[in-house]
N, C-alpha and C positions, 0 to 999 in steps of 0.2 A: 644882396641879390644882384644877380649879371643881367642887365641890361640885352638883349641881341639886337645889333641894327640892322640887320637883315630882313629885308622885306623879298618874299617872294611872291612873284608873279607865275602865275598858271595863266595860261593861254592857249584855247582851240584856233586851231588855223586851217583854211582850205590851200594850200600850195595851190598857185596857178602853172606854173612851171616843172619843176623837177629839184628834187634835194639829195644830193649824191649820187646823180645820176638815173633815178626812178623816179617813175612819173607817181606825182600824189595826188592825181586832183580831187579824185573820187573817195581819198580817205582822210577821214578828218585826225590829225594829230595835237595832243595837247603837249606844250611848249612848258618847260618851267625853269626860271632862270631864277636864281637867289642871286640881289643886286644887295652889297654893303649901301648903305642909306646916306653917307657920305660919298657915294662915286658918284661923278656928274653923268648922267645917262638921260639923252635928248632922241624921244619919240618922238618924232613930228606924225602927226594921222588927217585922214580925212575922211568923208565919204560922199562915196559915189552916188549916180543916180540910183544904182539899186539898194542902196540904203545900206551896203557892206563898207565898213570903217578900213580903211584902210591905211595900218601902222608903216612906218618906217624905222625898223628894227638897228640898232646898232651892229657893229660887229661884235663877236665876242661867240660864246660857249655856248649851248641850249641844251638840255636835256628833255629828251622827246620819248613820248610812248602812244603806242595807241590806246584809243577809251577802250574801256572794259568789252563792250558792245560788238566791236569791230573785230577785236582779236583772234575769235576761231576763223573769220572770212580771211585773214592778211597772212603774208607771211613772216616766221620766226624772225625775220629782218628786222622787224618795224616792232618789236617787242619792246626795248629799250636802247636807244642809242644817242651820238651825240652831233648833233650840226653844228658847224663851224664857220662862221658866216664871216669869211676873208672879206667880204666889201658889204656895205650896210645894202641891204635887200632887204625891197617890195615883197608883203604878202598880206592877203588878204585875211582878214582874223578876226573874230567875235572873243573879248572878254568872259572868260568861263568864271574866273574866280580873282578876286588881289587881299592878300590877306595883309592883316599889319604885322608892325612887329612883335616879336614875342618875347615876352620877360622870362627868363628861366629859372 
């Protein structure tokens, strides 16, 4: 039996700024990165007064969609696509899911 070390992480995030140029503040996007379990990968978080945690994301890949919910208000843009996070950037984010690994 194959072992997978792959842990992914699912994560809703409110963008305070903009992600390729469009402004996201008002729609919530879930984030999901598949991280090997052996990469070193260092979240620093805190939170704020208003009780929103606030990650400090690596750089690297992210695969992003909008929730189900959102979809008929947004446009075909925000369906599926991939952020590219050339410098490690601030966003503010609530943990939607962290699943473990899975034996296959």
């Amino acid at each position: 039996m194959k072992i997978s070390t792959e842990t992914k992480y699912k994560l809703t995030i409110y963008a305070r700024d903009q992600i390729n140029g469009t402004p996201m503040k008002s729609i919530p996007i879930e984030i999901v990165r598949i991280i090997d379990s052996t990469e070193k990968v260092v979240v620093s978080k805190k939170t704020n007064k208003d009780g929103i945690t606030i990650f400090n994301l690596p750089r690297g890949k992210y695969r992003c969609g909008v929730q189900e919910g959102f979809k008929k208000n947004s446009s075909p843009y925000f369906g599926v696509e991939t952020i590219d996070l050339k410098e490690d950037a601030k966003i503010d984010l609530k943990i939607l899911k962290m699943l473990p690994p899975v034996g296959e």
